[in-house]
C-alpha positions as protocol buffer text, in pm:
chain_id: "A"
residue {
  index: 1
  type: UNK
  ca { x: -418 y: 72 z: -445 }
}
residue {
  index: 2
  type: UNK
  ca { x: -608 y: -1 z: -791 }
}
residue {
  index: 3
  type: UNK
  ca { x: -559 y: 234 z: -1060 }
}
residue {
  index: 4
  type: UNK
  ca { x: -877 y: 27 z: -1211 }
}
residue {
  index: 5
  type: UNK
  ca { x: -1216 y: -73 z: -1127 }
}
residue {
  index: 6
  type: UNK
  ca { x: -1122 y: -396 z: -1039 }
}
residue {
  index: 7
  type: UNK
  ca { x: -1374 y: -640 z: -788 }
}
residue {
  index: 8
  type: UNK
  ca { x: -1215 y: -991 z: -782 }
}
residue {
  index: 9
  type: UNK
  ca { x: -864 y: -1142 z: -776 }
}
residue {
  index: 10
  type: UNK
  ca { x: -773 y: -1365 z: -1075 }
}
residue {
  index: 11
  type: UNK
  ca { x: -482 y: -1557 z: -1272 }
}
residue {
  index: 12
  type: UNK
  ca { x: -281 y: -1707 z: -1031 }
}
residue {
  index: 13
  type: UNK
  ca { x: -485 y: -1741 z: -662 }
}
residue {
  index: 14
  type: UNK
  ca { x: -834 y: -1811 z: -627 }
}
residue {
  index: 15
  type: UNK
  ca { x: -899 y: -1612 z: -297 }
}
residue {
  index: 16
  type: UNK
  ca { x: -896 y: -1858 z: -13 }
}
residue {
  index: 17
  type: UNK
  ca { x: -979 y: -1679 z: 302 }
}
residue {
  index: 18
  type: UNK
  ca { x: -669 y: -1722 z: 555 }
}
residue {
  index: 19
  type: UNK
  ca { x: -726 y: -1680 z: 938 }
}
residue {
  index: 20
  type: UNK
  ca { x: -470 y: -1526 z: 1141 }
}
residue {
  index: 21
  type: UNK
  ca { x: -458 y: -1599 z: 1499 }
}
residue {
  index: 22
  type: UNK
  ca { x: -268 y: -1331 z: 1659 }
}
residue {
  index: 23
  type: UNK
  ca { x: 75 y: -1106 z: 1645 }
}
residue {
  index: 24
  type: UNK
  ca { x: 411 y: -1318 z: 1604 }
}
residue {
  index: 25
  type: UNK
  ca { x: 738 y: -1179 z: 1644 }
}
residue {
  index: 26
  type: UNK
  ca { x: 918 y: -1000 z: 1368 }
}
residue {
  index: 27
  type: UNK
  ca { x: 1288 y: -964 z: 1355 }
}
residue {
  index: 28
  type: UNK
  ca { x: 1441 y: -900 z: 1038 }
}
residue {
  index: 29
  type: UNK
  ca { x: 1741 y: -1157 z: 983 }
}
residue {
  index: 30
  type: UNK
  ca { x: 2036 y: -973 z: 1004 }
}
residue {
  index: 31
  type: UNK
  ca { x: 2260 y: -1249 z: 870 }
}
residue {
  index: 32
  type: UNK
  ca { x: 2085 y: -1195 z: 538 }
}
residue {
  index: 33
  type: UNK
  ca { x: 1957 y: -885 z: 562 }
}
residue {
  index: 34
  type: UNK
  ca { x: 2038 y: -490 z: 641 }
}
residue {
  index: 35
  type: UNK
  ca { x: 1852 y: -193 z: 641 }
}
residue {
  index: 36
  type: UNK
  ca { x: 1903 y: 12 z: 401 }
}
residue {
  index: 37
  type: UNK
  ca { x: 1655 y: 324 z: 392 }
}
residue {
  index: 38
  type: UNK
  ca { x: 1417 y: 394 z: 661 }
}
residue {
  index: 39
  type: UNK
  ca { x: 1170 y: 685 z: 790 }
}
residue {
  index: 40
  type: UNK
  ca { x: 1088 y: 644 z: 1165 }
}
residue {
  index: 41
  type: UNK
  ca { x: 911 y: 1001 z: 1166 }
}
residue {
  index: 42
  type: UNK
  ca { x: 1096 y: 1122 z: 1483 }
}
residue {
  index: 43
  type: UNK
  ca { x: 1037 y: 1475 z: 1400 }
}
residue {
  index: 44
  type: UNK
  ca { x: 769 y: 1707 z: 1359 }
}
residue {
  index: 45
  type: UNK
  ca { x: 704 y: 1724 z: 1014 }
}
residue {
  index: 46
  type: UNK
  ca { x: 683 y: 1502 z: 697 }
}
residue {
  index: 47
  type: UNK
  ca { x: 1047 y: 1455 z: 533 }
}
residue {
  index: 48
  type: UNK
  ca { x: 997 y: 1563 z: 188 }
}
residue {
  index: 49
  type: UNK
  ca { x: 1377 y: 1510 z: 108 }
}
residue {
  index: 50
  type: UNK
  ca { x: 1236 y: 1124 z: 78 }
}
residue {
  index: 51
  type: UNK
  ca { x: 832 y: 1231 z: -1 }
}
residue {
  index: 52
  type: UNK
  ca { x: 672 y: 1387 z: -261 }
}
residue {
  index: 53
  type: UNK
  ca { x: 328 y: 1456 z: -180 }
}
residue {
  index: 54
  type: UNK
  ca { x: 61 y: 1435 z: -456 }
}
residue {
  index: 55
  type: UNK
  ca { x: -269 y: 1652 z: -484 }
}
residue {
  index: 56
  type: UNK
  ca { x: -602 y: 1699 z: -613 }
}
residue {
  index: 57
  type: UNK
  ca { x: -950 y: 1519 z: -716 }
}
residue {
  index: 58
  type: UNK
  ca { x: -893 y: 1343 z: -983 }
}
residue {
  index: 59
  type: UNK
  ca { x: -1026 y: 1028 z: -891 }
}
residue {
  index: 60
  type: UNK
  ca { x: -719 y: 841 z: -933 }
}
residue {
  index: 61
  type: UNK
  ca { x: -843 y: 595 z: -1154 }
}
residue {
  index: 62
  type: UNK
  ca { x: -1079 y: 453 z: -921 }
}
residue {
  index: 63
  type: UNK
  ca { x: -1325 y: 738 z: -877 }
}
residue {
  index: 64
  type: UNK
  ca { x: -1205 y: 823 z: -546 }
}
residue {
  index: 65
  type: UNK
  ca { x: -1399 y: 1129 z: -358 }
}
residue {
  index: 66
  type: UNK
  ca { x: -1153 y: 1299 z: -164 }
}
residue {
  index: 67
  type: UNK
  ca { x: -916 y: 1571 z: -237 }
}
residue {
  index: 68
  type: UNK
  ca { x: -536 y: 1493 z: -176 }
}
residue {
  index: 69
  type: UNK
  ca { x: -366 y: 1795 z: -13 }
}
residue {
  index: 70
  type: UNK
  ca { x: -60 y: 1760 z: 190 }
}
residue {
  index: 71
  type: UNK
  ca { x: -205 y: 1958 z: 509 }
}
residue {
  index: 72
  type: UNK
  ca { x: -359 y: 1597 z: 556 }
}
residue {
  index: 73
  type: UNK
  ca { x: -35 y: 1427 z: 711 }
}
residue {
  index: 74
  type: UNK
  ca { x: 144 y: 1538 z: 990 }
}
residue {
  index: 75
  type: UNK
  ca { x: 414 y: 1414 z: 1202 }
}
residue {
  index: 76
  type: UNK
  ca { x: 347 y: 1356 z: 1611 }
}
residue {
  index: 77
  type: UNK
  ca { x: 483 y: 1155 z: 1841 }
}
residue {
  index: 78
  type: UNK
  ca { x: 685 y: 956 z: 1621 }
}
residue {
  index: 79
  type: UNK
  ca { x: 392 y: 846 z: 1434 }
}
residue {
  index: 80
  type: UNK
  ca { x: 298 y: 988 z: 1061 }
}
residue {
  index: 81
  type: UNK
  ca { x: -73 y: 1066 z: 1075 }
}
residue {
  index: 82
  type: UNK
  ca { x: -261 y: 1062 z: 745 }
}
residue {
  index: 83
  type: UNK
  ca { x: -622 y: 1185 z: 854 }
}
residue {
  index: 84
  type: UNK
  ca { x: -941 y: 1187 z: 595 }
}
residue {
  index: 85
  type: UNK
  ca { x: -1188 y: 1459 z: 688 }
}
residue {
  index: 86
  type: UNK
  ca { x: -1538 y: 1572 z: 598 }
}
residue {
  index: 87
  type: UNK
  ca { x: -1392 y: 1898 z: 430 }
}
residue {
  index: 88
  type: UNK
  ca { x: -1498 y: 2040 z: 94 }
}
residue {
  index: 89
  type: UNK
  ca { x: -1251 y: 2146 z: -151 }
}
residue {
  index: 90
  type: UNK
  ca { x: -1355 y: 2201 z: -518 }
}
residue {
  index: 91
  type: UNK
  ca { x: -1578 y: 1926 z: -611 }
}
residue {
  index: 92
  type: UNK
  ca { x: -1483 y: 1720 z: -350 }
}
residue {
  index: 93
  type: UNK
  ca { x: -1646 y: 1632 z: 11 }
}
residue {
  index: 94
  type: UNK
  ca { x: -1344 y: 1541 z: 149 }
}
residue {
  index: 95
  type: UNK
  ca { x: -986 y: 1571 z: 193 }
}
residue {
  index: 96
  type: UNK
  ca { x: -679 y: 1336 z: 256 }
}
residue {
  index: 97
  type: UNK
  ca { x: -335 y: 1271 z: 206 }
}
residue {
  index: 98
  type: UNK
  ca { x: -101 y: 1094 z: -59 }
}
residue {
  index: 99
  type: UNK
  ca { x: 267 y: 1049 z: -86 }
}
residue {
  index: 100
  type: UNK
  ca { x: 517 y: 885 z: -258 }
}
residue {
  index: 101
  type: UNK
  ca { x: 881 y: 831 z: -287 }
}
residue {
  index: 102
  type: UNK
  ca { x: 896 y: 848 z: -666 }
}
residue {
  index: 103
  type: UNK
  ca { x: 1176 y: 1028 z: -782 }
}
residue {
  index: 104
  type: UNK
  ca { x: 1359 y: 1065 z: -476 }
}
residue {
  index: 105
  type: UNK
  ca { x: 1383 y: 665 z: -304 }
}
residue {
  index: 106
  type: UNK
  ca { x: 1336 y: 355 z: -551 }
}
residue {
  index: 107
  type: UNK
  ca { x: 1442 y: -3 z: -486 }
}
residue {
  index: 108
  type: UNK
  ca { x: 1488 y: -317 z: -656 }
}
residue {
  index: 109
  type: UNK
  ca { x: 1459 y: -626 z: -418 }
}
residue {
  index: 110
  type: UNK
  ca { x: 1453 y: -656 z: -63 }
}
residue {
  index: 111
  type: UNK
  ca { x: 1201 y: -636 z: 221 }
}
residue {
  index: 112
  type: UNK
  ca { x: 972 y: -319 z: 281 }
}
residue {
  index: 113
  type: UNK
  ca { x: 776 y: -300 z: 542 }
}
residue {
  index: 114
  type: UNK
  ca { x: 576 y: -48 z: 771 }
}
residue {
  index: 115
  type: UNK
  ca { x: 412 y: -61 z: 1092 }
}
residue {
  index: 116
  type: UNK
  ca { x: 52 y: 91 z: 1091 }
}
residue {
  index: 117
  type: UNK
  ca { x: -282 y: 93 z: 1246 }
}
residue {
  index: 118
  type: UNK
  ca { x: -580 y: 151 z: 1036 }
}
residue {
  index: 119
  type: UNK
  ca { x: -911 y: 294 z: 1111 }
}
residue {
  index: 120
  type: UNK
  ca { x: -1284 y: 101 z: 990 }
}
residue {
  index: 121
  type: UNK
  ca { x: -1572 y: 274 z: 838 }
}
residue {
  index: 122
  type: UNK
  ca { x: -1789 y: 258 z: 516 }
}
residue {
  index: 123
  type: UNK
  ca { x: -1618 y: 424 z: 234 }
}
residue {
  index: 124
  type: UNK
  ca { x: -1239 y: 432 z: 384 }
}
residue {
  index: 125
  type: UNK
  ca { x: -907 y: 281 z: 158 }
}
residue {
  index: 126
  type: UNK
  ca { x: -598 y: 259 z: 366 }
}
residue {
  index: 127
  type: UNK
  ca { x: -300 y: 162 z: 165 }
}
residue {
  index: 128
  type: UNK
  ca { x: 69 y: 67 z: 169 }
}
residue {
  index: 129
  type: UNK
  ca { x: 187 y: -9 z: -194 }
}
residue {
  index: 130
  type: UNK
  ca { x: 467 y: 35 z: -459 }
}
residue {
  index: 131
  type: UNK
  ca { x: 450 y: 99 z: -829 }
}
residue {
  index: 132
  type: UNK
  ca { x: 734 y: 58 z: -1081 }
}
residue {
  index: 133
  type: UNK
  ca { x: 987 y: 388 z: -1134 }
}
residue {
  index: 134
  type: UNK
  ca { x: 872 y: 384 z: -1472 }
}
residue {
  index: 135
  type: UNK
  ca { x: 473 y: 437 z: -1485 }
}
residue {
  index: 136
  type: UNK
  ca { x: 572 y: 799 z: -1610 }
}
residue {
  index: 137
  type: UNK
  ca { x: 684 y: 629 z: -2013 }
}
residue {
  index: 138
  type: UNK
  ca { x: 482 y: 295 z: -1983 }
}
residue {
  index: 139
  type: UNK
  ca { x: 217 y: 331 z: -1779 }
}
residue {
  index: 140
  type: UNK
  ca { x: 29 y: 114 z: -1542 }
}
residue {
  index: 141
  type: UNK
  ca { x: -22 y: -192 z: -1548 }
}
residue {
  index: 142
  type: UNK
  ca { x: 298 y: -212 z: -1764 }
}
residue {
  index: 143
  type: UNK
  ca { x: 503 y: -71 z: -1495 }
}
residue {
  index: 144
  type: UNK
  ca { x: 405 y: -325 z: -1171 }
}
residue {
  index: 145
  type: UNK
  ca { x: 210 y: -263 z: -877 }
}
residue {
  index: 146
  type: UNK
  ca { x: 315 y: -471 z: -513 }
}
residue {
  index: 147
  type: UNK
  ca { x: 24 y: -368 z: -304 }
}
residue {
  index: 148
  type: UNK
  ca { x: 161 y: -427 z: 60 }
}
residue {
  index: 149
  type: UNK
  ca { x: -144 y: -374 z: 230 }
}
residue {
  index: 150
  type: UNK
  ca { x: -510 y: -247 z: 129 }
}
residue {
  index: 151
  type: UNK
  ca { x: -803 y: -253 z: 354 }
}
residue {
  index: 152
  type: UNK
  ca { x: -1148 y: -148 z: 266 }
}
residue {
  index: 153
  type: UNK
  ca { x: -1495 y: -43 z: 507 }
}
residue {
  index: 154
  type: UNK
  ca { x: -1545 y: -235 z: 809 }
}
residue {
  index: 155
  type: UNK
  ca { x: -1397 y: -588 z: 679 }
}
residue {
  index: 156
  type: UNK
  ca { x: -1164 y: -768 z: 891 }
}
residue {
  index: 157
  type: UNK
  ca { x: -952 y: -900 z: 624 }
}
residue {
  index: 158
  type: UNK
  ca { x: -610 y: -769 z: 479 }
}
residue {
  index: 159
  type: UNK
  ca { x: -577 y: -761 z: 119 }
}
residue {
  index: 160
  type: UNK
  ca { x: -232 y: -822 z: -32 }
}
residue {
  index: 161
  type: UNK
  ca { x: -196 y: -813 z: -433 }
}
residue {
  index: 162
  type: UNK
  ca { x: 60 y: -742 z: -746 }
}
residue {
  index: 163
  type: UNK
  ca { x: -105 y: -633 z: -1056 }
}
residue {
  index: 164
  type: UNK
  ca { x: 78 y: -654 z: -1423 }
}
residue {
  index: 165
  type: UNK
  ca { x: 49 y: -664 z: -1786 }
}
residue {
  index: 166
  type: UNK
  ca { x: 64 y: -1016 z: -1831 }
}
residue {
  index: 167
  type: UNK
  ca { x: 108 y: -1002 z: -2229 }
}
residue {
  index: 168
  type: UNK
  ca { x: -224 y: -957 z: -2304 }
}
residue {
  index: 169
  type: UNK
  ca { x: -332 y: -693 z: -2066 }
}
residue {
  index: 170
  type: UNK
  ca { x: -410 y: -661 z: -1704 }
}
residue {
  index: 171
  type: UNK
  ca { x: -357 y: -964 z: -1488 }
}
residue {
  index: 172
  type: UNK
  ca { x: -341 y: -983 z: -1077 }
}
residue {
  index: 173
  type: UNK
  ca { x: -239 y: -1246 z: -849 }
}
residue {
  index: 174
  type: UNK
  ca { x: -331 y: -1192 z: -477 }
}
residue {
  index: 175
  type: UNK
  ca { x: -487 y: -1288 z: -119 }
}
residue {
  index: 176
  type: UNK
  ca { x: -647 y: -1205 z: 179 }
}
residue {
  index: 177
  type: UNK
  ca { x: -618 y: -1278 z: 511 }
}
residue {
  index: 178
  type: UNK
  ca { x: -830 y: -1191 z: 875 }
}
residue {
  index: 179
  type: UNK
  ca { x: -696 y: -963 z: 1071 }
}
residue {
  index: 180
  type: UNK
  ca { x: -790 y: -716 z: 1328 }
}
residue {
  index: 181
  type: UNK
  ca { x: -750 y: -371 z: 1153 }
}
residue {
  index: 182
  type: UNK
  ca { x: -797 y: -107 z: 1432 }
}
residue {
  index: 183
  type: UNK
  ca { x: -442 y: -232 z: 1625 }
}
residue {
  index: 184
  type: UNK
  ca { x: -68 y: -156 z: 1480 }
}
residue {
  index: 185
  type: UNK
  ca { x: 57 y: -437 z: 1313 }
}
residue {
  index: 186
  type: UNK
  ca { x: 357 y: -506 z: 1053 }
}
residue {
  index: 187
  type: UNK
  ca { x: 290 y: -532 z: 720 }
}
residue {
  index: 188
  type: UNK
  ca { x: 576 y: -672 z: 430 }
}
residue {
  index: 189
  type: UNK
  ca { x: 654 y: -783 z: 152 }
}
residue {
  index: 190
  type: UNK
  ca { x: 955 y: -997 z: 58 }
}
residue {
  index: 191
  type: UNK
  ca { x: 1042 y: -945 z: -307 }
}
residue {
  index: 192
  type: UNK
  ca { x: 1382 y: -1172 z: -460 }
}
residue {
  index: 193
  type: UNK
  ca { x: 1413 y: -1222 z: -789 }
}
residue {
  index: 194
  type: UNK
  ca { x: 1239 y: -1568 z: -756 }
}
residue {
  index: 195
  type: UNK
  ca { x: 970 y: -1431 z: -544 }
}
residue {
  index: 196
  type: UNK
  ca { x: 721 y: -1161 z: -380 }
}
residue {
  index: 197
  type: UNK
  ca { x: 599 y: -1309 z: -49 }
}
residue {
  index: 198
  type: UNK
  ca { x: 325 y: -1108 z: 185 }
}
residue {
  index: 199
  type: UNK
  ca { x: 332 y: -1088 z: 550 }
}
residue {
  index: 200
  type: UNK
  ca { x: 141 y: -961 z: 849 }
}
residue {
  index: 201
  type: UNK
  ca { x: 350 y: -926 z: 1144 }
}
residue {
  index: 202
  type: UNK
  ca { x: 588 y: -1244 z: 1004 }
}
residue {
  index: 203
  type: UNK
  ca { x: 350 y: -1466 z: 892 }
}
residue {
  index: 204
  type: UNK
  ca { x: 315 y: -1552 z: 524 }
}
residue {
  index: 205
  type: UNK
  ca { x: -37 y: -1530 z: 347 }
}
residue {
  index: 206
  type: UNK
  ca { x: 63 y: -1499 z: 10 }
}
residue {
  index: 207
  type: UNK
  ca { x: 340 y: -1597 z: -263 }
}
residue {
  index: 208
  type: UNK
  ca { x: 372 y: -1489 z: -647 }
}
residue {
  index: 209
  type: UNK
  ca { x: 665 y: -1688 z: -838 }
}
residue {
  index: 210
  type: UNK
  ca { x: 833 y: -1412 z: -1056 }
}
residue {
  index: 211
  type: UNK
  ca { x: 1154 y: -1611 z: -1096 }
}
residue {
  index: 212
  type: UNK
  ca { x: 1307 y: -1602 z: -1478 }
}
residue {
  index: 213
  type: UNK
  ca { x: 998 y: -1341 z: -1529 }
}
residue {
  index: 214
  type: UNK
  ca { x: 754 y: -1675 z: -1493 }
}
residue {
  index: 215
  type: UNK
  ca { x: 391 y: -1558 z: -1557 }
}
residue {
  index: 216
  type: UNK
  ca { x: 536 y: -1244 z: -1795 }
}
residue {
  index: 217
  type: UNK
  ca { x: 651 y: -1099 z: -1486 }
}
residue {
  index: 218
  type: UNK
  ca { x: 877 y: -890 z: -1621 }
}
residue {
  index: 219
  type: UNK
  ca { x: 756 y: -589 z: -1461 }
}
residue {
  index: 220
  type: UNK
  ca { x: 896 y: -697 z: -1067 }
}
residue {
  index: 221
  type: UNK
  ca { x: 1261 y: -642 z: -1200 }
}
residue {
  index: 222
  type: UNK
  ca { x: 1287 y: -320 z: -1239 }
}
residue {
  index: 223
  type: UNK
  ca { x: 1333 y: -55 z: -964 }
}
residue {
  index: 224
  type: UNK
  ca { x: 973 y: 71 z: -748 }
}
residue {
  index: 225
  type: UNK
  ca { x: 839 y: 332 z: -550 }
}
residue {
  index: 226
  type: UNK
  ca { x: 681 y: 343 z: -217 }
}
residue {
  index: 227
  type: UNK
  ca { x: 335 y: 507 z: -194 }
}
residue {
  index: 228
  type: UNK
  ca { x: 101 y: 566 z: 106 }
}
residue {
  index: 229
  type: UNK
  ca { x: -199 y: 736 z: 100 }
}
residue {
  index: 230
  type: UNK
  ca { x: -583 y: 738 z: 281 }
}
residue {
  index: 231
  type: UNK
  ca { x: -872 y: 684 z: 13 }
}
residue {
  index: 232
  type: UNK
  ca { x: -1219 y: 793 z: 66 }
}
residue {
  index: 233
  type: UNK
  ca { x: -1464 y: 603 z: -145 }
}
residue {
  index: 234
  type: UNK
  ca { x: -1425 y: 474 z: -482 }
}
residue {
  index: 235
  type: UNK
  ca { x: -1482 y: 183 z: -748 }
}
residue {
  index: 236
  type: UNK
  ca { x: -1358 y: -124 z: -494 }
}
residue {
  index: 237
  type: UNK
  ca { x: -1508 y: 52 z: -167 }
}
residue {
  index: 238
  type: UNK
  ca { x: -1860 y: 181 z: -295 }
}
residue {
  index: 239
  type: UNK
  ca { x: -1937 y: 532 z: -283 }
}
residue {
  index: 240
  type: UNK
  ca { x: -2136 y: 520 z: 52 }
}
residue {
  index: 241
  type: UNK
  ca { x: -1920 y: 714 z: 306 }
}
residue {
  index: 242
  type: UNK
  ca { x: -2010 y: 677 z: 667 }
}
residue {
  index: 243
  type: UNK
  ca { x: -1936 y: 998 z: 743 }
}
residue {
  index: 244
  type: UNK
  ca { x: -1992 y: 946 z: 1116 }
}
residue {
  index: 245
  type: UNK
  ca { x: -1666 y: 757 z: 1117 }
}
residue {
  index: 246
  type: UNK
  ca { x: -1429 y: 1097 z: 967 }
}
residue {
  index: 247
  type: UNK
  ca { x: -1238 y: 1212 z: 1080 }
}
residue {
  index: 248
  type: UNK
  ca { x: -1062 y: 921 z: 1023 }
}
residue {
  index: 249
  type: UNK
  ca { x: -644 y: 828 z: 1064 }
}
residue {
  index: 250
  type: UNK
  ca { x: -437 y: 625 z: 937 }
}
residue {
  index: 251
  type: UNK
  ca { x: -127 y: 594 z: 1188 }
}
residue {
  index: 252
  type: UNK
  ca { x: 223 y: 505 z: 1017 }
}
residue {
  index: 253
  type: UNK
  ca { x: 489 y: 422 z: 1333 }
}
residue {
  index: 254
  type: UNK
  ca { x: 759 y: 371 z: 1016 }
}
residue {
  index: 255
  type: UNK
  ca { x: 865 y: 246 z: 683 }
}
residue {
  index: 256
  type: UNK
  ca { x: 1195 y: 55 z: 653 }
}
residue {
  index: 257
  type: UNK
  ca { x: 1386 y: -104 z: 345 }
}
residue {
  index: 258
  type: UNK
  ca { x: 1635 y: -383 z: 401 }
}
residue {
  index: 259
  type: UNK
  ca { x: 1807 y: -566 z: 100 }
}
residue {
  index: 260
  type: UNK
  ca { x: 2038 y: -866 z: 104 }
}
residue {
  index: 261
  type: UNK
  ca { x: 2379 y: -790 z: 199 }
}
């Protein structure tokens, strides 16, 4: 999720369209791995011992047009449902939800991942992401971004990107990759201190070298925060919101953490 107006992906990857052909099997290697935090959303209710919810219209730093209010996501069926409607609060035209574990779950390292399904439509921002625990003294783009999975309108391709102060300002390194958006599928990152690798349901579309803090990449060694959260127009997407399409949900079956034992 951009906290700029930002159109192209730069520094390290030119963006090479990837195809993918279909699900694979994920199983998380538990010789190497374990799971160390999880939310399966079992209950009936969001768990806000692990997630804060954040609210309001400020645009976010990407002119978004929604308002964020926490009535937004709800827990059913083992499923959290983050739904953007045609609502008007304030200023805004429309509402939705954001949430983050800042200040309550932060990790350094390991493999976060969450399996969701994604609805289409002109004007709509689905995202999975993490920013660095410190954005509250630096700021962004000083603190890191890992953005595990944004989608935008009606494409069919997955966008997977890190975004840092490279020494001299804002730099990004990123990919896409086709996909079919409208079914579940499992979206990661693997993050090591040499690495930050993207996945879609196991298969690897993109790779960022951070070892020894190559590329002033500083920024992915510090502890991060895990954000989620339903856009409705904005700098990237255009302001044009089919609003034929809301309501409109984003469905979250869970978010797991595993680090290296």
């Amino acid at each position: 999720m951009k906290n700029v107006c930002l159109f192209a992906f730069a520094f390290l990857t030119l963006p090479v369209c990837r195809v993918y052909a279909g699900e694979s099997n994920l199983a998380t290697d538990t010789m190497h791995y374990q799971l160390v935090w999880a939310d399966e959303f079992k209950g009936n209710r969001v768990d806000t011992t692990a997630w804060l919810f954040e609210t309001g219209n400020s645009g976010w730093g990407n002119n978004e047009q929604e308002f964020y209010q926490a009535s937004n996501a709800t827990v059913k069926n083992g499923n959290l449902i983050i739904t953007a409607r045609k609502e008007a609060v304030g200023t805004a035209s429309y509402t939705s939800a954001r949430m983050k574990t800042q200040g309550k779950k932060k990790f350094l390292y390991g493999r976060i991942e969450a399996r969701i399904k994604i609805p289409v439509g002109q004007g709509l921002w689905p995202a999975f992401w993490m920013l660095g625990e410190n954005i509250a003294t630096v700021g962004w783009p000083k603190s890191g971004e890992i953005d595990i999975m944004e989608h935008i309108n009606t494409d069919s391709l997955l966008y997977g990107t890190a975004h840092w102060d490279g020494g001299k300002g804002h730099v990004q390194s990123g990919d896409t990759i086709l996909f079919s958006p409208s079914v579940y599928h499992v979206y990661d990152v693997e993050w090591t201190p040499e690495n930050i690798i993207w996945h879609i349901d196991g298969k690897e579309y993109h790779r960022l070298n951070i070892a020894n803090s190559a590329h002033n990449t500083a920024a992915f060694h510090q502890p991060f925060f895990i954000l989620l959260n339903f856009a409705v127009g904005g700098n990237w997407p255009g302001h044009k919101i089919d609003e034929s399409k809301l309501p409109a949900s984003m469905y979250v079956d869970y978010v797991r953490v595993y680090q290296l034992k």
